[in-house]
Backbone as numpy.savetxt, mean C-alpha at the origin, in Angstrom:
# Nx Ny Nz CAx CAy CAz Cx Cy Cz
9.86 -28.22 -3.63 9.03 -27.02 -3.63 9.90 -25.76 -3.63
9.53 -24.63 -4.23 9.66 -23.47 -4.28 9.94 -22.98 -2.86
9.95 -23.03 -2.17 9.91 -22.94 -0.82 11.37 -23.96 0.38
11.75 -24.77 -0.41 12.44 -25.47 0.44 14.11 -25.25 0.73
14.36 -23.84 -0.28 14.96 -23.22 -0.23 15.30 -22.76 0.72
14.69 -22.16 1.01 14.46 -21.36 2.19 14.06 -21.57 3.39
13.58 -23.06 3.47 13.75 -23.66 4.65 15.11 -23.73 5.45
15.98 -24.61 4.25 17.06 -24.75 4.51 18.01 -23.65 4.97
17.87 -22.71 4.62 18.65 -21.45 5.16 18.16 -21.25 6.40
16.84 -21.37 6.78 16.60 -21.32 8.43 17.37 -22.60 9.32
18.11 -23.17 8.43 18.21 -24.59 9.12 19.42 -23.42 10.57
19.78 -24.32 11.91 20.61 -23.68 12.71 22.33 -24.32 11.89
23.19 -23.45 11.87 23.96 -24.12 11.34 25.23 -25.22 12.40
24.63 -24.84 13.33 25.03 -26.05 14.29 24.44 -27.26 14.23
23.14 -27.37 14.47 22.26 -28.58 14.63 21.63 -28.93 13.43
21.85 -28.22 12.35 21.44 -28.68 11.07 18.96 -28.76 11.01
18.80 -28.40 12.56 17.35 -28.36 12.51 17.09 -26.67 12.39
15.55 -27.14 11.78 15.10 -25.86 11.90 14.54 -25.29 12.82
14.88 -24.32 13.07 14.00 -23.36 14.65 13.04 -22.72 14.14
12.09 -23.50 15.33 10.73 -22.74 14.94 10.52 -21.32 14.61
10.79 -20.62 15.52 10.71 -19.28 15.24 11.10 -18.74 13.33
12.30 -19.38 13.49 11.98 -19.51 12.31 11.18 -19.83 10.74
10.84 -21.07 11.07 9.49 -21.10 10.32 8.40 -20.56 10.47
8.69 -20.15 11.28 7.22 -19.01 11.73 7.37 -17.81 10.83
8.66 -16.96 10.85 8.88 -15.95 10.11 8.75 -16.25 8.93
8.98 -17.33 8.00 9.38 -17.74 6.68 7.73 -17.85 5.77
6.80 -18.25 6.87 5.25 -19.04 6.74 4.77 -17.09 6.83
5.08 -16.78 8.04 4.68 -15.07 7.70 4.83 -14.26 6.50
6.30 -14.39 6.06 6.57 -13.29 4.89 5.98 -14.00 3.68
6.16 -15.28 2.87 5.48 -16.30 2.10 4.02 -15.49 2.08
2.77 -15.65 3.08 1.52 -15.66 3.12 1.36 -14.05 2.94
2.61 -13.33 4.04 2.31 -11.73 3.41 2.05 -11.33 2.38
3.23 -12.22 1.46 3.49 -11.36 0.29 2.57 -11.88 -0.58
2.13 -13.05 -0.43 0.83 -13.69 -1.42 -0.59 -12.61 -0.91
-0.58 -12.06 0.13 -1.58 -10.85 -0.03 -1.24 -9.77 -0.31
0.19 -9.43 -0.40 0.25 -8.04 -0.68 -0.02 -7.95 -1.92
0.00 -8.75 -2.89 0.73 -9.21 -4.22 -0.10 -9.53 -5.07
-1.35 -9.81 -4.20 -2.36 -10.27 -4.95 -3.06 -11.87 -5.04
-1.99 -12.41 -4.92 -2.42 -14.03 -5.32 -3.32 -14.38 -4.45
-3.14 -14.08 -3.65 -4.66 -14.13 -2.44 -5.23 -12.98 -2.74
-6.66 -13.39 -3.04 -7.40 -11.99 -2.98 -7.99 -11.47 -1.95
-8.57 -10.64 -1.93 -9.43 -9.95 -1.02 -10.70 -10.98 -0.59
-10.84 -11.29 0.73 -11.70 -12.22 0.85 -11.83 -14.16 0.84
-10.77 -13.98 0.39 -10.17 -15.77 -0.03 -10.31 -16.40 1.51
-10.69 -17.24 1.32 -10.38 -18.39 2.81 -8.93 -18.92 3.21
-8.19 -18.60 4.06 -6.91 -18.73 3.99 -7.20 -20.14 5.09
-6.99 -21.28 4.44 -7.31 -22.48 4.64 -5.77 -22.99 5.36
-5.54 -23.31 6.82 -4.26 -23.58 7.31 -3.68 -24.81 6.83
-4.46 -26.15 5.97 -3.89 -27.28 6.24 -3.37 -26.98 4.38
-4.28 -26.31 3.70 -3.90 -26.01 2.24 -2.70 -25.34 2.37
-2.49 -23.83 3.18 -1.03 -23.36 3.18 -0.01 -24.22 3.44
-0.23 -25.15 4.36 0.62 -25.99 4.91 1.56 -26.89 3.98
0.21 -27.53 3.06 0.69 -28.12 2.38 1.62 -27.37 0.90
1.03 -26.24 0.82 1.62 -25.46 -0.36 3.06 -25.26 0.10
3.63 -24.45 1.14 4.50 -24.46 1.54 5.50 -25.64 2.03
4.77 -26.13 2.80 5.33 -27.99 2.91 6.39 -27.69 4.47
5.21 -27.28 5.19 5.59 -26.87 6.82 4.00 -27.54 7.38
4.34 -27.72 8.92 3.22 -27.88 9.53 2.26 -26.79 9.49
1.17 -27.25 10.34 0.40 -25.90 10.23 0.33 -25.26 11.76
1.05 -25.75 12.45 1.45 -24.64 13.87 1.94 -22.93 13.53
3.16 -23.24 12.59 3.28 -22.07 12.23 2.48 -21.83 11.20
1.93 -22.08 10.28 0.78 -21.44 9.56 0.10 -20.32 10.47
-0.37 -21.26 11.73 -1.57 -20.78 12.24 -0.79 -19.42 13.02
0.52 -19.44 13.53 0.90 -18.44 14.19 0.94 -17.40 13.14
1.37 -17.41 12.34 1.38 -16.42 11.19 0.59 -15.75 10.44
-0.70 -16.27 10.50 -1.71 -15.72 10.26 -2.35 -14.82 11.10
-2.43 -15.25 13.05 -2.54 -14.44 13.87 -1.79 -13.40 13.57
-0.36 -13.30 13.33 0.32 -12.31 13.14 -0.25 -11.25 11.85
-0.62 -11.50 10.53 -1.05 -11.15 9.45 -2.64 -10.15 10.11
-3.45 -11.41 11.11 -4.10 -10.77 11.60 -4.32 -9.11 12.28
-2.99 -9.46 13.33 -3.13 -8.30 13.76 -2.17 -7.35 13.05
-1.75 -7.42 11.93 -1.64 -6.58 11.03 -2.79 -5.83 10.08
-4.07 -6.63 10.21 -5.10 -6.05 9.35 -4.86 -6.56 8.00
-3.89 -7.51 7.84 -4.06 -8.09 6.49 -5.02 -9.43 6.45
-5.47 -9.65 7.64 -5.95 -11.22 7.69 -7.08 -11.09 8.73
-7.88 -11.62 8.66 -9.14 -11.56 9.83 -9.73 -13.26 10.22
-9.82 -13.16 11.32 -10.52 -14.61 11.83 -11.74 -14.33 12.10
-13.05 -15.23 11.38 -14.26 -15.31 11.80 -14.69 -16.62 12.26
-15.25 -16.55 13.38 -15.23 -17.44 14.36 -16.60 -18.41 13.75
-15.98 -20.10 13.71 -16.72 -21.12 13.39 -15.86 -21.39 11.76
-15.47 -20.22 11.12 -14.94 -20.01 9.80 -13.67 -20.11 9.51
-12.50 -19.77 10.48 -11.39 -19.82 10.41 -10.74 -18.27 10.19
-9.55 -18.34 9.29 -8.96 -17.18 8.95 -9.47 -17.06 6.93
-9.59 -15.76 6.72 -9.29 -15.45 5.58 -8.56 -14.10 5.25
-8.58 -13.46 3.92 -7.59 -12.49 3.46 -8.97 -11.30 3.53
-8.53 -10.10 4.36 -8.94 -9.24 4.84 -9.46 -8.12 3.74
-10.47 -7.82 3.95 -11.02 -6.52 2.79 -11.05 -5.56 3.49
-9.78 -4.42 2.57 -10.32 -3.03 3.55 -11.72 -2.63 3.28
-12.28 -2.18 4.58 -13.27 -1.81 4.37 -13.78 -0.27 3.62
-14.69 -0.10 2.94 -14.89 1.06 2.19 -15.27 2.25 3.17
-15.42 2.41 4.01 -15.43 3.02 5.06 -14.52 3.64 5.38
-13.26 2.75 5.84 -11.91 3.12 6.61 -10.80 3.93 5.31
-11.51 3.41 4.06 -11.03 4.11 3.09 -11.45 5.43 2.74
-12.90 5.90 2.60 -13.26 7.12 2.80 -13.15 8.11 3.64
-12.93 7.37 5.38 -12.04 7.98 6.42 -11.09 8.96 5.88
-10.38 8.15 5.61 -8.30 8.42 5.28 -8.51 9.48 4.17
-9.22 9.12 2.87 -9.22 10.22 1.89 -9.77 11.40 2.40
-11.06 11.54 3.19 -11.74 12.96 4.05 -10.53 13.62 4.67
-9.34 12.88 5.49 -8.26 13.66 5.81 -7.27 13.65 5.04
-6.88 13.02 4.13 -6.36 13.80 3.37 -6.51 14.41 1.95
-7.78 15.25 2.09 -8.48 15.57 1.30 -8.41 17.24 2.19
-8.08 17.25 3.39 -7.97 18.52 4.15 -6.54 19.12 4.35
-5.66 17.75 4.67 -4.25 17.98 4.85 -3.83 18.13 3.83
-4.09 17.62 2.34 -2.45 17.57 1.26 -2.50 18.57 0.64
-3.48 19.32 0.41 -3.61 20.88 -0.32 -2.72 21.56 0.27
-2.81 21.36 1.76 -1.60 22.74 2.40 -0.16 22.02 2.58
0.03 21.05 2.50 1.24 20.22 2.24 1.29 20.37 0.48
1.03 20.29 0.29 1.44 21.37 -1.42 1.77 22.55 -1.47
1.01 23.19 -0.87 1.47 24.89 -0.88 2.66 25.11 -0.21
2.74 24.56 1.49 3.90 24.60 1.68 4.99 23.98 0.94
4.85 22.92 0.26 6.06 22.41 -0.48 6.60 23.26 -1.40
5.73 23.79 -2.39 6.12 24.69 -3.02 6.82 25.81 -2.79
6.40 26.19 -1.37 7.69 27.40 -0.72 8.92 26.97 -0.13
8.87 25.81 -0.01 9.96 25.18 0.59 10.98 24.50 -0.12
10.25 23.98 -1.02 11.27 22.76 -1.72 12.55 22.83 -1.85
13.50 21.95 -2.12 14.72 22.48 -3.07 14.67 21.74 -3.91
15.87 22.05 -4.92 16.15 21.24 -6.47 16.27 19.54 -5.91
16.50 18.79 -4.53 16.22 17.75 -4.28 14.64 16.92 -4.18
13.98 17.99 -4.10 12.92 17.44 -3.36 12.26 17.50 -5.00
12.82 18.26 -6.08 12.14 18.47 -7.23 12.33 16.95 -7.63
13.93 16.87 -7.69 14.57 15.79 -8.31 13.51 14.28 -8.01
13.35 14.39 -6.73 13.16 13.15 -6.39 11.22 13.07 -6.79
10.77 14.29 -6.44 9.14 14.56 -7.27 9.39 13.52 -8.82
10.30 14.40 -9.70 10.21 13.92 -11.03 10.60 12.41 -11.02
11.74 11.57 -10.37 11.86 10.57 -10.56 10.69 9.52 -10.01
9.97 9.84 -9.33 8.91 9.12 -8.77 7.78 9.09 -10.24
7.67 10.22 -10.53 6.95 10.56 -12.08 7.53 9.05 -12.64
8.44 9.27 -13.08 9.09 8.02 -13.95 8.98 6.93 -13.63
9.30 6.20 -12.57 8.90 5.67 -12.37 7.42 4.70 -11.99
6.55 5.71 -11.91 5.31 5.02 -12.18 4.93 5.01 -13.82
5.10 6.40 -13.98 4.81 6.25 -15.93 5.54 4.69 -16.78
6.73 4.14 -15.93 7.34 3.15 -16.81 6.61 1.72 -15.83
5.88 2.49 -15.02 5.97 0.58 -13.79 4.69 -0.31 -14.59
4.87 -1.66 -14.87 4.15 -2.31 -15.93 3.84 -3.31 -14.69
3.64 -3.13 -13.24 3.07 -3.68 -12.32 2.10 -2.73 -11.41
0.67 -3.30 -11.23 -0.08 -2.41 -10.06 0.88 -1.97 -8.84
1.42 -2.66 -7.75 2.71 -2.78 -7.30 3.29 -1.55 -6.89
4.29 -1.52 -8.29 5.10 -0.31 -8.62 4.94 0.70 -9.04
3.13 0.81 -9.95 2.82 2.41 -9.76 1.93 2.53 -8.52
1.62 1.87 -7.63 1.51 2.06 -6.46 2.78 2.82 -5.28
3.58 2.12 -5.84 4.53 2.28 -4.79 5.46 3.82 -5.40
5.18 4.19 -5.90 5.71 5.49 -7.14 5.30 6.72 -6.81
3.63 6.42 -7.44 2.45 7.43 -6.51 2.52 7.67 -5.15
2.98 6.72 -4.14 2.76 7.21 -2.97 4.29 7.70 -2.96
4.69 7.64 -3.54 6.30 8.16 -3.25 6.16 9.48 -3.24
5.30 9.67 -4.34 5.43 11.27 -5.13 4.75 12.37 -3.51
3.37 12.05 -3.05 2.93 12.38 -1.72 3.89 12.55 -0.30
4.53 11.28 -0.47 5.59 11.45 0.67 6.63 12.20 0.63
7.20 12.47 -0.76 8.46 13.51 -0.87 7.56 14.74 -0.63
6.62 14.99 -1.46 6.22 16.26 -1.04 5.49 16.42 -0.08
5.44 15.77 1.39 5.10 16.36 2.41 6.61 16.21 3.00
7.66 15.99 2.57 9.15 16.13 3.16 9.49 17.18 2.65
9.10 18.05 1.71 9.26 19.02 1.58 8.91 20.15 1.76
8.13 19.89 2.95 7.77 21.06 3.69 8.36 21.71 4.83
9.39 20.46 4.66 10.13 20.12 6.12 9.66 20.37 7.30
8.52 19.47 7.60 7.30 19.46 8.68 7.52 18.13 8.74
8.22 17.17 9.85 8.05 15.73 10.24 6.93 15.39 10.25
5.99 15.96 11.31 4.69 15.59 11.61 3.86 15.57 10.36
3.45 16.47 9.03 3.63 16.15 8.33 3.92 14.54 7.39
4.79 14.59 7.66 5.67 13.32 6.69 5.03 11.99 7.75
4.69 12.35 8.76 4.48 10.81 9.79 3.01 11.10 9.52
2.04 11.81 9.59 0.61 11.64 8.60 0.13 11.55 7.46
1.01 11.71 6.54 0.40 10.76 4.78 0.78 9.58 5.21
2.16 9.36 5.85 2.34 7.76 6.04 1.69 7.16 6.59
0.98 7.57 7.57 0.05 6.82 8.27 -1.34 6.55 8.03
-1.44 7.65 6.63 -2.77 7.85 6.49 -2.67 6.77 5.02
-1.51 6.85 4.57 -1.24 6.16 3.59 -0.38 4.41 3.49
-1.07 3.31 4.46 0.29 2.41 4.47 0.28 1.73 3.75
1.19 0.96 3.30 1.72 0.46 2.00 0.97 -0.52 1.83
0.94 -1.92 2.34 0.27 -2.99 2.13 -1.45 -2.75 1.52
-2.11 -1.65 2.80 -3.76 -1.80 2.02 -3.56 -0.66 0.99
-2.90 0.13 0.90 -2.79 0.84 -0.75 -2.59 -0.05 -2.04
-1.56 -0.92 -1.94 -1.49 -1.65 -2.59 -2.89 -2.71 -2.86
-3.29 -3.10 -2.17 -4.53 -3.93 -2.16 -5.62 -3.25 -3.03
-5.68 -1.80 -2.39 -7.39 -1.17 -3.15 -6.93 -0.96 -4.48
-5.58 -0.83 -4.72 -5.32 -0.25 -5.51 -5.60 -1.59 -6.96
-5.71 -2.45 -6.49 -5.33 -3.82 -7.14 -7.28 -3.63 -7.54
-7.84 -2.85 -7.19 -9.50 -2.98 -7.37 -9.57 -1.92 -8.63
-9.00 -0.79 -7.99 -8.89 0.42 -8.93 -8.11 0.52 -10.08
-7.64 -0.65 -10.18 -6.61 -0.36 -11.59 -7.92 -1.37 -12.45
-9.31 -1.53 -12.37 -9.80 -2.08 -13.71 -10.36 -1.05 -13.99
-10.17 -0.01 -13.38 -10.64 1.53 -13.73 -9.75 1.98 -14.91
-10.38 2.04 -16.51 -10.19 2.44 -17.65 -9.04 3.92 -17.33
-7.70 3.70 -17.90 -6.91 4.96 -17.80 -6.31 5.42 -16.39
-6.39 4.44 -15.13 -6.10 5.24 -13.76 -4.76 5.48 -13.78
-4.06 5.26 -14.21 -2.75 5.42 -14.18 -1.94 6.70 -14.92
-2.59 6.58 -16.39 -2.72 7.93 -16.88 -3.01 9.07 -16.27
-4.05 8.97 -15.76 -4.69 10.33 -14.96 -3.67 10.36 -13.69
-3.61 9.51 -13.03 -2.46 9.69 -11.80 -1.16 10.54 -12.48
-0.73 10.14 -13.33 0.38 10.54 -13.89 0.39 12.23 -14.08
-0.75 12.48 -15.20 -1.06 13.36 -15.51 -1.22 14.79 -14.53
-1.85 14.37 -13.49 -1.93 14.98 -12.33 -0.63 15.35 -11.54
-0.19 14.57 -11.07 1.27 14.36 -10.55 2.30 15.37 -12.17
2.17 15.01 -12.69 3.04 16.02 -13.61 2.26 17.89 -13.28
1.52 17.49 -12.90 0.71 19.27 -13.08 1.08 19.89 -12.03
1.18 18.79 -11.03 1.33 19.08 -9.17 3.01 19.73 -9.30
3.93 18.83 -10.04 5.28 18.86 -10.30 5.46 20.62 -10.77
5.02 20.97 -11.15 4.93 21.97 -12.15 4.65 23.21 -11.80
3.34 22.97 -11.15 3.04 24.37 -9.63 4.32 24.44 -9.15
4.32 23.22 -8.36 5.29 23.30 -6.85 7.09 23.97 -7.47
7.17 23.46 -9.04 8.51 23.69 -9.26 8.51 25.41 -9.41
7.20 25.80 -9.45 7.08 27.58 -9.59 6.89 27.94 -8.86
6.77 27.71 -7.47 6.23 27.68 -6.28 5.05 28.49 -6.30
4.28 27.95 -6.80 2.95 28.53 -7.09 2.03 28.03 -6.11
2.40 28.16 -5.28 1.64 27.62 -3.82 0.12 27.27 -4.14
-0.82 28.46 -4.01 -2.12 28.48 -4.46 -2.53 27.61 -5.78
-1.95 27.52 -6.76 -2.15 26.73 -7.67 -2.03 24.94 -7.45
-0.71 24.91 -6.55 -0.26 23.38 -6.35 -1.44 22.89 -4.65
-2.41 23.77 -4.31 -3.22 23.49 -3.38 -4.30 23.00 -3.88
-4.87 23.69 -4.53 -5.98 23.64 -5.70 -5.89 22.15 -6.21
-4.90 21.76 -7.14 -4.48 21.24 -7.82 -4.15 19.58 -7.14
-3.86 20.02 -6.22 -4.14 18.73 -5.07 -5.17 18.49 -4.59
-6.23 19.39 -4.46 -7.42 19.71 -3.79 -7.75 18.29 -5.01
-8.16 19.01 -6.09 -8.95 18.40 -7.68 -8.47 16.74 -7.03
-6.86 16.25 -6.88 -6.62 15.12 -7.48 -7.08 14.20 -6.03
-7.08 15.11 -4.81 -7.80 13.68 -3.97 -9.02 13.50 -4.28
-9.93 14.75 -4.48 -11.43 14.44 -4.97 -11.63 13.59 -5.74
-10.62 13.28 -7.05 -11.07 12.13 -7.97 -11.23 11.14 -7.11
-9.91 10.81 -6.42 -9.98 9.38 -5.92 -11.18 9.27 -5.17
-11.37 10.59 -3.99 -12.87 10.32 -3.02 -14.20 9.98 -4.09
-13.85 10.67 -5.10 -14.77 10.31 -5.66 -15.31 9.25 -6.12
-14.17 8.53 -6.76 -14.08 6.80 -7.38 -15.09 5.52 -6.04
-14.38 5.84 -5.19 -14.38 5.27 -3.63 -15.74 5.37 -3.12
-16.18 6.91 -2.95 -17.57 6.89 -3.29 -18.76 5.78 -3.97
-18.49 6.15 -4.99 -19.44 5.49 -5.78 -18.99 4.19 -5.96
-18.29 3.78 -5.33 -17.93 2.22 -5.38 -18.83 1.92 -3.99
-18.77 2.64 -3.23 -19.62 2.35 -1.81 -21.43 2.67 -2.55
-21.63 3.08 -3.22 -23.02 3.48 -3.87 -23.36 2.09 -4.49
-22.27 1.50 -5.25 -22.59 0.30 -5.78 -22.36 -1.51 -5.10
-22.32 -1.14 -3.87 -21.69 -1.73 -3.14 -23.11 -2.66 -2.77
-23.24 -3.92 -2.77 -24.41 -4.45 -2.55 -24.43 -4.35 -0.67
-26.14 -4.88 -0.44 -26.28 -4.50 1.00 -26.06 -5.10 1.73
């Protein structure tokens, strides 16, 4: 198996066995990344004796690892049902966009008075990198780049520790895996993000507020009406 690789590297290199703890970590990152990633979807039954066997470990650590996934919010246990792969809820998503739908306008403006030719640099390469990323993934991970430099460029920590928090990687990646059968989203992300680039490089404060204002509304908007169509 694909996997037995990497058993073996947990092996102790004294005793030639494997330590649990170890397989515990190995059964964790494995099952993470099959949700971050997609292969588990949203909602799937994460069945302990099937992982078990996929991987080709007991299912002690399965089961610890999933608790763990759990209280990460990537994994949920319903009782009589077991564990499955966690759906953010449309709720907790409209939350996060309402605030930062208040915060990133003025984390634009300030960026724009603040920036330097680094904070430009690293704006535009984030551009590029999503315009070239031929994975949900990596223009995920691009886009949020572009947000996080420019609330570092306000040089406001507090700041920079609330998109991140408002923004964390794993369930971005996830919704985002919903929103990309949305005709053109990537384009328009792009598009936007080049306009934002463009204020802020003129420090056109008022313009790059605005202009941020417009691009969370799309998304609240999308999110919205996905909760409108959302059966009862």
């Amino acid at each position: 198996m694909q996997y037995c690789g990497a058993m073996e590297a947990a092996a102790s290199p004294m005793s030639g066995h494997i330590r649990a703890d170890s397989v515990v970590d190995l059964a964790y990152e494995r099952i993470r990344s099959m949700l971050v990633e997609g292969e588990i979807p949203p909602g799937a039954r994460l069945g302990q004796v099937e992982l078990a066997e996929q991987l080709g470990i007991s299912r002690t650590p399965i089961r610890e690892a999933l608790r763990r996934l759990t209280g990460e919010g990537l994994a949920e246990f319903v009782p009589n049902r077991g564990f499955r792969a966690a759906s953010p809820g449309l709720d907790d998503v409209l939350l996060r966009l309402e605030v930062r739908s208040l915060v990133e306008p003025g984390i634009a403006r300030l960026a724009a008075e603040r920036r330097t030719e680094e904070h430009l640099a690293a704006l535009r390469a984030s551009i590029e990198r999503e315009t070239a990323a031929d994975t949900r993934i990596a223009a995920h991970d691009a886009s949020r780049d572009f947000h996080v430099v420019l609330a570092h460029a306000t040089g406001n920590r507090e700041l920079v520790a609330v998109i991140e928090s408002l923004w964390i990687v794993e369930i971005g990646r996830r919704l985002l895996a919903a929103r990309a059968t949305s005709a053109g989203w990537k384009r328009a992300d792009v598009a936007e993000h080049r306009a934002l680039l463009a204020a802020v490089t003129a420090r056109d404060g008022e313009l790059a507020a605005r202009l941020m204002a417009e691009h969370i509304g799309e998304a609240l908007q999308h999110w919205e009406h996905e909760e409108e169509e959302e059966p009862a």
